[in-house]
N, C-alpha and C positions, 0 to 999 in steps of 0.2 A: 592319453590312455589312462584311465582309471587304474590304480593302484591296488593290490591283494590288500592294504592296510584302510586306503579308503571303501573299500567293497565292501571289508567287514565291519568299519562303522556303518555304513548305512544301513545293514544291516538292524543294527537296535534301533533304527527310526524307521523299520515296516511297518504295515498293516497288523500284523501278527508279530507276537516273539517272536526272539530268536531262540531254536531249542539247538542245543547241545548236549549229544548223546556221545560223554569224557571215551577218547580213546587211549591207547597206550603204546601202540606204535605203529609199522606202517602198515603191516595188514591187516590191523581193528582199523584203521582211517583210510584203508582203501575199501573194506566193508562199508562201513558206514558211509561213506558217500556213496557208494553205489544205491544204497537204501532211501536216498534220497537228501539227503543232510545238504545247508547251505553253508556251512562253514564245519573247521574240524575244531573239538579243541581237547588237549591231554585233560587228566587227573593226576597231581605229581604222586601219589601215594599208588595210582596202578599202574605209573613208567617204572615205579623204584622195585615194584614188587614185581614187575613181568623180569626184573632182573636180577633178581633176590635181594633185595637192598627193602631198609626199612625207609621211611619218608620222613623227612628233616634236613633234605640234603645231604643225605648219607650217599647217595648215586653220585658218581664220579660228575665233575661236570661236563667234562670232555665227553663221555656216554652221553648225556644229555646232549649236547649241540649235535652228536651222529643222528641221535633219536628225532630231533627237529628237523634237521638233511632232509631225513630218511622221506618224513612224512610229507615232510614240503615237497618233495620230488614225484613223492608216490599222488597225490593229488593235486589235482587243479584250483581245490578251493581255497580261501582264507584260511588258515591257521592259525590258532593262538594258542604259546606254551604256557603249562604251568611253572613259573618258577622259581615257587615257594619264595622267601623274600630277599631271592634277589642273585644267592651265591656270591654276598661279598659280606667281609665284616666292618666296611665304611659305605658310606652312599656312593663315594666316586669308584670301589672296586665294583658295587653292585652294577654301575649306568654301563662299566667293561663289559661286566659279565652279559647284562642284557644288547647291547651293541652287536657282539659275537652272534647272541644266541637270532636276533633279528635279519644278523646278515645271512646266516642261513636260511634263509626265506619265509621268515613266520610274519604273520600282519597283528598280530597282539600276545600281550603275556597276562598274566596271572601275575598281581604281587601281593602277599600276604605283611600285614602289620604284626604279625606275633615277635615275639622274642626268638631270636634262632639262636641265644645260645642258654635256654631254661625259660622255666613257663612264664605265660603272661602274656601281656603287648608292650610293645612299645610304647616310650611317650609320642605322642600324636606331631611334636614336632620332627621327630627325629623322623617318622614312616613318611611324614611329608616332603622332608628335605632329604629320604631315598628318592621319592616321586620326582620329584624337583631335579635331581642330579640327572637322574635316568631322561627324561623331557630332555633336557640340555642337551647331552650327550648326542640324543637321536638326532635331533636336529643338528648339531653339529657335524655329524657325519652324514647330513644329507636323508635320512632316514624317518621312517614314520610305524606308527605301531599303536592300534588301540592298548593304553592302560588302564586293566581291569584293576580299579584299589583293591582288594578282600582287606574287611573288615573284620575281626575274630570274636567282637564281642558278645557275640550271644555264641562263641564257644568258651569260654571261658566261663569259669567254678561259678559257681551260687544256688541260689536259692531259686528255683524257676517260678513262685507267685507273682500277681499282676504286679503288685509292685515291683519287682525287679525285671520283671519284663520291659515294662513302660523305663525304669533308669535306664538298662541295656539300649533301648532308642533312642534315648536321648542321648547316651555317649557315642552312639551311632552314627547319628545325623553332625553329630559337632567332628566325629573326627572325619567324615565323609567331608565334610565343607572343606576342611582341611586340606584334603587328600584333590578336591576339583580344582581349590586354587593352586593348587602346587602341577594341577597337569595332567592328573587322570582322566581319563574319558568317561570312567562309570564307577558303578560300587557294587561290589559284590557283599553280601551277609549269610553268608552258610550258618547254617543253626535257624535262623529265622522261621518259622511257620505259621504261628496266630495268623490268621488272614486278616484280621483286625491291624493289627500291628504291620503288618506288608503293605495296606494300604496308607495309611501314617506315614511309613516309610518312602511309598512311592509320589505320597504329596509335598514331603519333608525335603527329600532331595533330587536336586536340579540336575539328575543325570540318571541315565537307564540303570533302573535296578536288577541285578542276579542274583537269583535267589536258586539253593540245591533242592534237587527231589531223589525220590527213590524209585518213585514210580510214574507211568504216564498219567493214572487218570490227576494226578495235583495240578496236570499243567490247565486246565480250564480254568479253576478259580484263581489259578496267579494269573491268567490272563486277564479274566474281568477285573482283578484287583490293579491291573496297568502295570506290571511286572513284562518289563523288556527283553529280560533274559532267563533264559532256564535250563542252568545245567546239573547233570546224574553224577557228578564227581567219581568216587569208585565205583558206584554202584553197579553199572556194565562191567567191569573187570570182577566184580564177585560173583555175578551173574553167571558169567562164561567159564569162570573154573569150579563154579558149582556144578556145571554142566560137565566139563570136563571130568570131574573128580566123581559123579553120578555114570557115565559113560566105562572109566577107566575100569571102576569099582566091578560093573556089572561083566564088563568082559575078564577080568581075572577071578571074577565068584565062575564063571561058565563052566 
């Protein structure tokens, strides 16, 4: 029997992307699949805020594994959490923390290289031997899960001319390589847009590139450009309480 974790890598070797429209918990992901979605997958920064929590791993993580439960139960499809990087402050609490959150029934995670405790990244070895530890672990418990790397360096301070665009890829693609040999499935680069540079990107590295949007119509030219994945991050969760807060506003002006 095929696997929820094998499904959703095959997933990034369709015909087409895979698009991902971020939920935030079970009845935005029982939405969304009805809508027609081939897989679910959160945004950590609109689970934290559907619960008043800021994003950083400020959300309890116990909330978090209910939040995964919830949504793995509420749908049929592949799941994959976000889990910012990791919910531990060594690789071996991180590979606990993701262990848990997989036996709850999710088929991949989100794991971000930033610093979680003050700004920046990591050095490249240390997000790799998170990558590494968490691999171990899964397999150790019999377990499997696509691992999405996020890479943060084109969110991270500078200068955005070509010049620093083109270094931002280059430290990209090197900590990417990193990040495959240690065990991840794919690379995420949020911030990324140049379509010039996304293609660079998608010949650069040897695993399905995610890249964020805001909107649908970007998903055409990341498609031509060979972009495997594309997901809206918060962006449906500001969407829906702009809506709500447009709705609320109009019935108490009445």
């Amino acid at each position: 029997m095929t696997t929820l974790a094998a499904r959703f890598r095959s997933l990034h070797a369709s015909a087409a992307p895979l698009v991902l429209f971020n939920v935030w918990d079970a009845g935005s992901a029982k939405t969304i699949a009805e809508s027609g979605a081939s897989a679910i997958a959160t945004s950590s920064w609109a689970v934290a805020a559907a619960q008043g929590y800021a994003d950083g791993e400020h959300l309890p993580f116990d909330r978090l594994v209910d939040c995964a439960r919830r949504i793995a139960a509420t749908v049929s499809l592949p799941v994959s959490m976000d889990v910012e990087t990791g919910y531990g402050a060594s690789a071996e609490a991180a590979a606990r923390s993701v262990v848990t959150i997989v036996q709850a029934g999710v088929a991949g995670i989100n794991l971000e290289d930033r610093n979680p405790s003050g700004d920046g990244l990591v050095h490249v070895e240390a997000a790799a031997e998170r990558i590494a530890a968490i691999r171990k672990s899964l397999t150790a418990h019999g377990l499997d899960a696509f691992i999405n790397a996020r890479c943060d360096v084109f969110f991270s301070g500078g200068v955005d001319d070509a010049a620093s665009q083109a270094s931002r890829l280059t430290e990209s693609v090197r900590r990417a390589e990193a990040y495959l040999a240690a065990g991840a499935d794919g690379i995420f680069l949020p911030g990324l847009s140049d379509l010039t540079l996304v293609a660079e990107a998608v010949s650069a590295i040897a695993a399905p590139l995610n890249i964020m949007v805001n909107a649908p119509d970007a998903i055409r030219p990341l498609r031509e450009a060979g972009v495997r994945r594309i997901s809206f991050g918060p962006a449906p969760f500001i969407t829906a309480m702009n809506g709500l807060s447009s709705a609320s506003r109009a019935a108490f002006a009445a």
